[in-house]
C-alpha positions in Angstrom: 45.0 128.5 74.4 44.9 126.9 71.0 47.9 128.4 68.9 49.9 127.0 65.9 53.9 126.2 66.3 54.6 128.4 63.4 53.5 131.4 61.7 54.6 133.4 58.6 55.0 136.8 58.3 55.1 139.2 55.2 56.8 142.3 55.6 55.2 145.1 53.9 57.3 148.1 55.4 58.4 148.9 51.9 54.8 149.3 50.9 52.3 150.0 53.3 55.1 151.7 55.2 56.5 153.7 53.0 53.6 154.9 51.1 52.4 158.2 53.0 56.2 159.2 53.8 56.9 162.5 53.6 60.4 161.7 53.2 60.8 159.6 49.3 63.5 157.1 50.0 66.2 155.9 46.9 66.5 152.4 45.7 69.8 152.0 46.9 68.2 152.7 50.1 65.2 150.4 50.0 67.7 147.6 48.6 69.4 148.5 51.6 66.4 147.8 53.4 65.4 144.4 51.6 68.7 142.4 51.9 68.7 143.2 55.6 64.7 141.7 55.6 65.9 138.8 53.6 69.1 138.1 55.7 66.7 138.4 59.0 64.9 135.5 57.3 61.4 137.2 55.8 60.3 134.5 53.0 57.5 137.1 51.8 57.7 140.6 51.4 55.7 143.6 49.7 58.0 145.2 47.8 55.9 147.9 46.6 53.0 149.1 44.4 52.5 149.6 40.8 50.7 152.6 41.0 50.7 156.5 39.4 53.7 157.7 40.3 52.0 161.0 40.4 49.3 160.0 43.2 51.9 157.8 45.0 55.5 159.1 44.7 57.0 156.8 46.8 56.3 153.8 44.8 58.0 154.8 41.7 60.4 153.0 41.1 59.1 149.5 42.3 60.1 148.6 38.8 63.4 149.3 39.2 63.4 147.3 42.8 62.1 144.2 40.9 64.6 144.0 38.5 67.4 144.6 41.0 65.9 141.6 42.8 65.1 139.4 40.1 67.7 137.0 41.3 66.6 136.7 44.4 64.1 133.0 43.9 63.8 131.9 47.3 61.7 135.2 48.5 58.2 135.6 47.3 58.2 139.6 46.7 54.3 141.1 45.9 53.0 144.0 44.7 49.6 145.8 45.3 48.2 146.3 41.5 44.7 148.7 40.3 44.5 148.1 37.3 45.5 146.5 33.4 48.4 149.1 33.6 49.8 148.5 36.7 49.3 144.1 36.0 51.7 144.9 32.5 53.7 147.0 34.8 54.4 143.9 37.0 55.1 141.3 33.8 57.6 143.6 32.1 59.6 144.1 35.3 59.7 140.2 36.3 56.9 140.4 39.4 55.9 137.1 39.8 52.9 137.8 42.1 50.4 140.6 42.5 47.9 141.5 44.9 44.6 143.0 44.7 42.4 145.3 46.9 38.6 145.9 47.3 36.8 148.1 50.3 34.7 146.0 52.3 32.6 149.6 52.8 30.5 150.0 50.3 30.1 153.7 51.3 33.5 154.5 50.5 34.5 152.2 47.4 31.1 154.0 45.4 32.4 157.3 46.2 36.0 156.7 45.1 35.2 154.5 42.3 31.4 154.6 41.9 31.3 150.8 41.9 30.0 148.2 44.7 32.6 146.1 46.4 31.5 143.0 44.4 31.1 145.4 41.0 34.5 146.0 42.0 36.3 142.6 42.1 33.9 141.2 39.0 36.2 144.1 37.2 39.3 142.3 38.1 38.4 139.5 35.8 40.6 140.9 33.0 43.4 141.7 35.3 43.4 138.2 36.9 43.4 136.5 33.2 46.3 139.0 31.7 48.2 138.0 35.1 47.5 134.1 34.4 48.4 134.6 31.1 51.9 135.7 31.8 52.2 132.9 34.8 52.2 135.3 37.8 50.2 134.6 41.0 47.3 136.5 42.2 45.9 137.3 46.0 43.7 139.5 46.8 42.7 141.6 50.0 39.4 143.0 51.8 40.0 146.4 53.6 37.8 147.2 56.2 36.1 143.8 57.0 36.0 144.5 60.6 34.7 148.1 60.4 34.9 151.5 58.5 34.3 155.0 59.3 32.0 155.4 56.9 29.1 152.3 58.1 30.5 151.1 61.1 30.1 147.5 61.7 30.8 145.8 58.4 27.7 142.8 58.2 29.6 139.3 57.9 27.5 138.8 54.5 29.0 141.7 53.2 32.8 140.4 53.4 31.7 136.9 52.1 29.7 138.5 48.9 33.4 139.8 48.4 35.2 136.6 49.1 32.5 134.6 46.7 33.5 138.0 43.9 37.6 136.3 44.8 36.6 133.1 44.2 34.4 133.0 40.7 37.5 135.4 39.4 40.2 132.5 40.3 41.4 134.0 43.2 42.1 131.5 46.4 44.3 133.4 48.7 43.0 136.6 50.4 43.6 139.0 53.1 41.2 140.4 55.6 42.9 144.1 56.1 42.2 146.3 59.2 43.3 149.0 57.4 40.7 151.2 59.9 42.5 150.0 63.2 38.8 149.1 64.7 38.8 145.6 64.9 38.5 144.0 68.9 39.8 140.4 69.5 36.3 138.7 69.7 35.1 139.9 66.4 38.5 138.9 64.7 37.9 135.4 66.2 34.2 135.3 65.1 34.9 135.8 61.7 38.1 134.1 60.8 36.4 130.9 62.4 33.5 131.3 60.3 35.8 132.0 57.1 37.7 129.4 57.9 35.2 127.3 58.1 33.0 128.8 54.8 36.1 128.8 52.4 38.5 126.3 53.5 39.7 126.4 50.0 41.2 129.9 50.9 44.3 130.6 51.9 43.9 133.1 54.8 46.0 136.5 55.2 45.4 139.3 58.4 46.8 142.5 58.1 46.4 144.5 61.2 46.9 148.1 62.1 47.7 149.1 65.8 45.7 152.4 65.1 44.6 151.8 68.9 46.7 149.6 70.1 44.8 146.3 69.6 46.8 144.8 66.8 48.7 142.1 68.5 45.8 141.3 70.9 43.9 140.9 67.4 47.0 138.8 65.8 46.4 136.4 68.9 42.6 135.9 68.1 43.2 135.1 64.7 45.7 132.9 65.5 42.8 130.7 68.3 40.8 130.5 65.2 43.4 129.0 63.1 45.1 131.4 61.0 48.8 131.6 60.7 49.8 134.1 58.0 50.2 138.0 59.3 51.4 141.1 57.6 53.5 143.4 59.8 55.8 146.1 59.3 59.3 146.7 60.8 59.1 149.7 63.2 55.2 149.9 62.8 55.4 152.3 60.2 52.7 153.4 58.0 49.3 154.0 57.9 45.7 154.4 56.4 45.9 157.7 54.1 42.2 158.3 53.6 41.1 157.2 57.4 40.9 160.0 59.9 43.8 159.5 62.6 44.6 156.0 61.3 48.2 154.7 62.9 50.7 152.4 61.3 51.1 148.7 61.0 51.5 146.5 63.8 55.5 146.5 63.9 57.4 143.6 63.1 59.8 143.2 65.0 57.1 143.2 67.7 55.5 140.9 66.3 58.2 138.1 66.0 59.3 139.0 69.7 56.0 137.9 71.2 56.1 134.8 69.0 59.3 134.4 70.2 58.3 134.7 74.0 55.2 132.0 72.9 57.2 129.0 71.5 56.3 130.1 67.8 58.4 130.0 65.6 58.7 132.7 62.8 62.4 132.0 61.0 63.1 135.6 61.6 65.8 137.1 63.8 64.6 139.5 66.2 67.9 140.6 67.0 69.1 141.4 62.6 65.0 143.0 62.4 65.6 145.2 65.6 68.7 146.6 63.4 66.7 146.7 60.2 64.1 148.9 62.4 66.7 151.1 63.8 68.1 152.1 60.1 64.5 152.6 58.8 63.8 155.0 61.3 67.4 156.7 60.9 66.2 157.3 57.0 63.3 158.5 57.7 64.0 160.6 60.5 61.4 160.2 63.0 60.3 157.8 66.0 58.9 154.5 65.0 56.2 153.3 66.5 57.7 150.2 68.0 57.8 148.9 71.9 60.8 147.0 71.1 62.8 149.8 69.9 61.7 151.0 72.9 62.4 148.8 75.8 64.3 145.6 73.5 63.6 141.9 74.4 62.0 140.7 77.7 65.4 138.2 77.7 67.6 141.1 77.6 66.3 142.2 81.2 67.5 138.8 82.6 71.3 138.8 84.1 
C-alpha cells in the first residue's frame, strides 16, 4: 500500500458534533472541551459556526469561544460562515479563518436556496473579499461530492465546475464532505486522484461520515491517492440534519488509533483524546459512537 508518514487531523466535534444536540452545552464546558483537544495535540480545530442563533442554538456563543481563545496562536481554530453577517461576525470576534459550504447536489442547494452550486459559490465573492480585507483565511468545502439523496451519483464534472467556482473566487484549500455517509472506497480513490491531479494548486481536505460504517475504509482510500488532511470528531458524534438516517462523524480518536497501529503519525495522544471522548459523552449524556470507547487500544490487549 502507498500511505503517507503523517497525516493531520482537524477536530470538528465542537461544530459538526455539537450542532444537532439536543442537549446546548455552556462555554465553560466547550472550553473545557478545547484545552483538553489542544493538550492531546489537535493543531486545527472547528470551533463552531457563525450562524442564526435561532436556526442553530448550539452555536451561539462561538463568539464568545473566540475571544476566550484569542490567545491561543499555535492552533488554527475555523469557523463554518453563510453569509456577509456571519464573515463580520468572525472579524469582530478575532477568527482568523473561515470556512465555506456549497451542496455538490444541485437538487437540494435550488430548493434551499434557489441557486446552482456554482451560482452559489460565484456569491461568495463578496464574502471572500470582506474576509481578505480584514486578513483572515478562507477554505471552502463541497458536501455531497460522492452522492446525495436527492441525484444519486454526483457526475465528477459536477464537483469540478464547483472547485473551478473556489478557485476564480481566490479560494485554494477545499474540502470534499461526505456529509451523506454514501461514499465506497474506490470512488473516494477515483476522484481524489483525479483532483489531485486537476488542481494541484489545491490544498485537499476529506470529511467523512461513518453513516454506514465505511468512513475509515474511505479515510484509507484517500490516503492511496495522496491526501493527508482528515476531519474527524471525538466520539463520532454528530451528524447530517437534513439527510434521512444520516450518522455522525468518523470518531477521532478512532481515527488516530488506526494511524497509530499503521506507523502514521498524527501528534495526537490517543490515550488524553480517549479521555476527552469519555467527558464529551458524560455532558451529553448518551453513547458515542466510538469502537475505541468501546473495546480501547489493540496494545492494551497485550500482557
Amino acid at each position: 500500500m502507498k500511505l503517507p508518514l503523517k497525516v493531520s487531523l482537524c477536530e470538528v466535534g465542537l461544530r459538526d458534533g455539537l450542532q444537532s444536540e439536543p442537549k446546548i452545552l455552556d462555554t465553560l464546558e466547550k472550553l473545557k472541551l478545547v484545552t483538553g483537544l489542544v493538550e492531546a495535540g489537535f493543531k486545527v480545530i472547528e470551533l463552531g459556526s457563525f450562524m442564526s442563533p435561532k436556526a442553530v442554538p448550539q452555536m451561539a456563543d462561538t463568539d464568545e469561544l473566540y475571544r476566550q481563545l484569542n490567545n491561543v496562536t499555535d492552533v488554527e481554530f475555523r469557523a463554518l460562515v453563510a453569509n456577509k453577517k456571519g464573515v463580520q461576525r468572525a472579524i469582530d470576534c478575532g477568527c482568523r479563518k473561515i470556512k465555506l459550504n456549497v451542496s455538490a447536489s444541485k437538487g437540494h442547494n435550488i430548493a434551499n436556496i434557489n441557486k446552482t452550486p456554482e451560482q452559489t459559490v460565484a456569491g461568495f465573492d463578496e464574502n471572500v473579499s470582506l474576509a481578505l480585507k480584514n486578513r483572515l483565511e478562507v477554505s471552502g468545502s463541497i458536501s455531497m461530492p460522492f452522492g446525495s439523496p436527492w441525484e444519486g451519483v454526483i457526475p465528477i464534472e459536477d464537483v469540478e465546475s464547483i472547485v473551478e467556482s473556489y478557485l476564480n473566487v481566490g479560494i485554494k484549500e477545499i474540502s470534499l464532505s461526505d456529509a451523506s455517509g454514501m461514499a465506497t472506497p474506490n470512488q473516494v480513490y477515483d476522484m481524489c486522484s483525479s483532483m489531485k491531479m486537476k488542481y494541484p494548486v489545491v490544498k485537499w481536505w476529506l470529511h467523512f461520515h461513518n453513516t454506514r460504517g465505511m468512513a475509515i475504509a474511505n479515510i484509507v482510500a484517500a490516503m492511496e491517492a495522496g491526501i493527508t488532511n482528515f476531519d474527524s470528531s471525538i466520539g463520532g458524534f454528530g451528524g447530517c440534519p437534513f439527510v434521512p438516517g444520516a450518522a455522525g462523524n468518523v470518531s477521532s480518536e478512532d481515527v488516530v488509533h488506526m494511524m497509530e497501529e499503521m506507523g502514521i503519525k498524527t501528534g495526537i495522544d490517543v490515550i488524553k483524546l480517549l479521555d476527552i471522548a469519555m467527558f464529551m459523552q458524560d455532558l451529553l449524556g448518551h453513547e458515542a459512537d466510538s469502537y475505541l470507547l468501546k473495546a480501547g487500544r489493540s496494545k492494551d490487549l497485550i500482557k
